[in-house]
C-alpha positions in Angstrom: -4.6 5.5 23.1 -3.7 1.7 24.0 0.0 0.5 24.1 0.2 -2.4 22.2 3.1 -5.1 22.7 5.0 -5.7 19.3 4.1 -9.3 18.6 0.4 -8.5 19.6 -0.1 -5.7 17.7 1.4 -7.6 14.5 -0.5 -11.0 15.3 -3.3 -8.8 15.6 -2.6 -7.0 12.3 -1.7 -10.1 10.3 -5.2 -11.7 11.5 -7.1 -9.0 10.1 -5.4 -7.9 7.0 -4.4 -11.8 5.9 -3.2 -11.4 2.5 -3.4 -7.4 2.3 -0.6 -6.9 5.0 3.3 -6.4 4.0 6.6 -5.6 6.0 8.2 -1.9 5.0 11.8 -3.3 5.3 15.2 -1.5 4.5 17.8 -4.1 5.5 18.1 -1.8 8.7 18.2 -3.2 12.4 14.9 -2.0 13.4 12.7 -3.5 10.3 14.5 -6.3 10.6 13.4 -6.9 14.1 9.7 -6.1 13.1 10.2 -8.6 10.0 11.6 -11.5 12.2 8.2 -11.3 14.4 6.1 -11.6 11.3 7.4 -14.3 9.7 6.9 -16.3 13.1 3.3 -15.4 12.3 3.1 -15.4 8.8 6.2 -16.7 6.6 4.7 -15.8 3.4 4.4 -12.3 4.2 5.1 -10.2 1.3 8.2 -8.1 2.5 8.7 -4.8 0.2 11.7 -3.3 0.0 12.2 0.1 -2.2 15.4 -0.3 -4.2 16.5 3.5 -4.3 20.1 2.3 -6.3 21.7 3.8 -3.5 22.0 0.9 -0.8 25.4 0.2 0.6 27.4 -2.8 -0.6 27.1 -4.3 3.5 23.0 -3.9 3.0 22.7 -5.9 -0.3 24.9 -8.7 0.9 22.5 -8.7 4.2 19.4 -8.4 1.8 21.1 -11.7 -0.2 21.8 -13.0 2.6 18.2 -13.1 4.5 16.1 -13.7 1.3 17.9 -16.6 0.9 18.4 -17.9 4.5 14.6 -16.7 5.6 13.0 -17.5 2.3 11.4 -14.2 2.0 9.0 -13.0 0.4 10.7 -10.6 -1.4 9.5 -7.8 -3.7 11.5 -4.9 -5.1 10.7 -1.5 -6.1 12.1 -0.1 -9.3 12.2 3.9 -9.1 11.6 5.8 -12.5 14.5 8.0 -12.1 18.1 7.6 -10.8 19.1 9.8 -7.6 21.6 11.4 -9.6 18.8 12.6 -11.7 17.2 14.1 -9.0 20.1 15.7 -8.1 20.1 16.8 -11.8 17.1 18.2 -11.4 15.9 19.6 -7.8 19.4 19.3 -6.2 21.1 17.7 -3.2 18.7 17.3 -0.7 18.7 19.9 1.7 19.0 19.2 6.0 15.5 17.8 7.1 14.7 20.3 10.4 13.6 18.6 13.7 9.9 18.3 13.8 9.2 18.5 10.2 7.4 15.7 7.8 9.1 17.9 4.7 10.0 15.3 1.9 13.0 15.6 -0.4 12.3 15.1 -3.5 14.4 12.1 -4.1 12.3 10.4 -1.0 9.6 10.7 -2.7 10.5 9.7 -6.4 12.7 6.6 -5.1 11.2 5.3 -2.3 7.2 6.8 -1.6 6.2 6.7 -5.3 7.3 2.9 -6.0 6.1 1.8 -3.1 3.0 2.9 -3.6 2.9 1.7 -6.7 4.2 -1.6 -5.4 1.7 -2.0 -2.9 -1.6 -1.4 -5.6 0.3 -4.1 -7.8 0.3 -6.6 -4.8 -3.2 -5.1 -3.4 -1.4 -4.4 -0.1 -3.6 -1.7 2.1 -1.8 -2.3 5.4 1.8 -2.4 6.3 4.0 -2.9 9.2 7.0 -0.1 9.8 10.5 0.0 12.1 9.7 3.4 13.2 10.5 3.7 16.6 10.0 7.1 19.3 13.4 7.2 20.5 15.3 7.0 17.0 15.0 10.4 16.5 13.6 13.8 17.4 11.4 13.9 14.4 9.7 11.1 15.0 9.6 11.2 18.3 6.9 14.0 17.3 5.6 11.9 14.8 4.6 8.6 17.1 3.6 10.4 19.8 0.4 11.8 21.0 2.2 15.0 22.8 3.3 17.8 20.5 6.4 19.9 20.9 5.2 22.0 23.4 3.4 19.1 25.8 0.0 20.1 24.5 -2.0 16.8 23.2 -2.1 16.8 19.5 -5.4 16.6 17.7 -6.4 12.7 17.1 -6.1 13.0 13.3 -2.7 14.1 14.0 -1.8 11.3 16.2 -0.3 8.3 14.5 0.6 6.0 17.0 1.7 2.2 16.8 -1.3 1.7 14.4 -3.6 4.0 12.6 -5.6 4.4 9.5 -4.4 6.9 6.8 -7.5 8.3 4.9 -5.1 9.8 2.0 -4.0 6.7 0.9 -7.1 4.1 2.5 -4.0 2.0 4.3 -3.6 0.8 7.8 -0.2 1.6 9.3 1.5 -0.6 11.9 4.5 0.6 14.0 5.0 -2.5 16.4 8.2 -1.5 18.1 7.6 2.6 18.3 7.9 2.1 21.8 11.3 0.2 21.8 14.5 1.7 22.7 17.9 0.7 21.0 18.6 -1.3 23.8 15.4 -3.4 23.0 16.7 -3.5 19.6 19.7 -4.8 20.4 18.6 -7.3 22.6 16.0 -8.6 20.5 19.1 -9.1 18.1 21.0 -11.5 20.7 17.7 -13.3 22.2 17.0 -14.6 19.0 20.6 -14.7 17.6 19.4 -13.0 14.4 22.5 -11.9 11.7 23.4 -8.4 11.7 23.9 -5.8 8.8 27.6 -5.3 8.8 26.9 -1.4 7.6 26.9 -1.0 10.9 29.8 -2.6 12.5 32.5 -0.9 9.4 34.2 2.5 10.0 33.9 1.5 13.9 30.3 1.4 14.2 30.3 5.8 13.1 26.5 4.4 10.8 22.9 3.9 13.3 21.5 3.5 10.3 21.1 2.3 7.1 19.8 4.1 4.0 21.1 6.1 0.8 24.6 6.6 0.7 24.4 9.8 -1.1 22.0 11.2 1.3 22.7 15.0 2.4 19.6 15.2 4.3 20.8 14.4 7.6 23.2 17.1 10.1 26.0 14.0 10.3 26.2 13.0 6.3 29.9 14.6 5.9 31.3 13.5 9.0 30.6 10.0 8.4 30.7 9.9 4.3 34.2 11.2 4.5 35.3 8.6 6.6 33.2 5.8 4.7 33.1 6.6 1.2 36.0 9.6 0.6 35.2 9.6 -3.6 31.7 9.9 -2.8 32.1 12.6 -0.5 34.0 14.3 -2.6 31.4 14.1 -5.3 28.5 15.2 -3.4 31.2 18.3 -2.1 31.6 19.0 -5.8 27.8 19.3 -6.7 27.1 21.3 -2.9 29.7 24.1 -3.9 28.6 24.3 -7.5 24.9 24.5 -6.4 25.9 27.5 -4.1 27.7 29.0 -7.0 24.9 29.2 -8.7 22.7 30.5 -5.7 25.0 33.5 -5.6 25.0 34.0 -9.6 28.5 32.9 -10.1 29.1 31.5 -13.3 32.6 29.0 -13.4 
């Protein structure tokens, strides 16, 4: 499967998608990289952004910030239910295990489902990603073409930096899966592009951004009790209550 270089791959894209081509973007540093290069391309490039309710204060100021500085093309999702009506109903979401694709459900209701939805209003069928190999273990598996085990996964399982998705009849376009942070970064100074200032609070403890309330993720307590103590508190509340009720203990 061919390596493509990020701005090739989403010149490339742009040219044959035109109007039907968006940018996935989450106000994090790696979409924003991958939304910087398109705009050079194509300015008017609808940029869809899920709105889960759930953002950190330091991510809507940066969202403000570039929609008005960049003149984005900037749509919004706007989820049916609240995440703490998921929580209502299916609970916190539980650790996501290396290697697996498993959903939570509030991924799917506040993110997945509106987008898709967002993308058949707009009549996008393509769509360029952040995802990047080294992020994480999980996707590592997901991007590459070796499973877990250095066998060579089946083609349809193979996603690599651009690949068509039957399921949903949309091209997917992951310019900078073969970037490291350090290309990140650099692409961040080079072009002396504003940064996200989730990041740089509580000494730098966030890689990401994403849903506050997120339990999904091995790190979420260590770095929500530092960041957000009432929150953490909250989500501790609901956790021991939930296993509570998992052992039959009524309080």
């Amino acid at each position: 499967m061919a390596h493509f270089e990020a701005m090739d791959l989403i010149e490339q894209a742009i040219k044959k998608h035109g109007t039907h081509i968006g940018v996935n973007w989450s106000g994090g540093r790696d979409s924003t990289n991958v939304l910087h290069m398109a705009i050079q391309v194509k300015p008017d490039i609808p940029v869809l952004f899920a709105n889960t309710y759930c953002e950190s204060g330091e991510t809507w100021a940066y969202i403000r910030k570039l929609h008005k500085e960049w003149n984005l093309n900037l749509h919004m999702t706007r989820p049916e239910m609240f995440f703490w009506q998921c929580v209502d109903k299916w609970g916190l979401p539980g650790i996501r295990n290396e290697g697996s694709n498993r959903m939570p459900h509030c991924c799917h209701i506040l993110k997945e489902k509106p987008l898709d939805a967002l993308k058949k209003t707009l009549g996008i069928n393509a769509y360029f990603t952040g995802l990047m190999k080294a992020e994480s273990r999980q996707r590592f598996l997901t991007l590459s073409r070796y499973d877990s085990n250095g066998g060579i996964k089946d083609e349809v399982a193979f996603c690599s930096q651009r690949y068509y998705k039957k399921t949903t009849n949309e091209w997917v376009y992951h310019p900078i899966a073969e970037w490291s942070a350090q290309d990140v970064s650099n692409y961040f100074i080079d072009n002396d592009l504003p940064v996200n200032q989730f990041y740089v609070k509580w000494d730098g403890i966030y890689k990401r951004s994403g849903c506050l309330p997120c339990t999904a993720y091995r790190s979420w307590e260590e770095k929500l009790s530092v960041s957000h103590p009432s929150l953490y508190r909250r989500l501790k509340a609901i956790e021991k209550q939930e296993i509570l009720n998992n052992c039959g203990i009524e309080v």
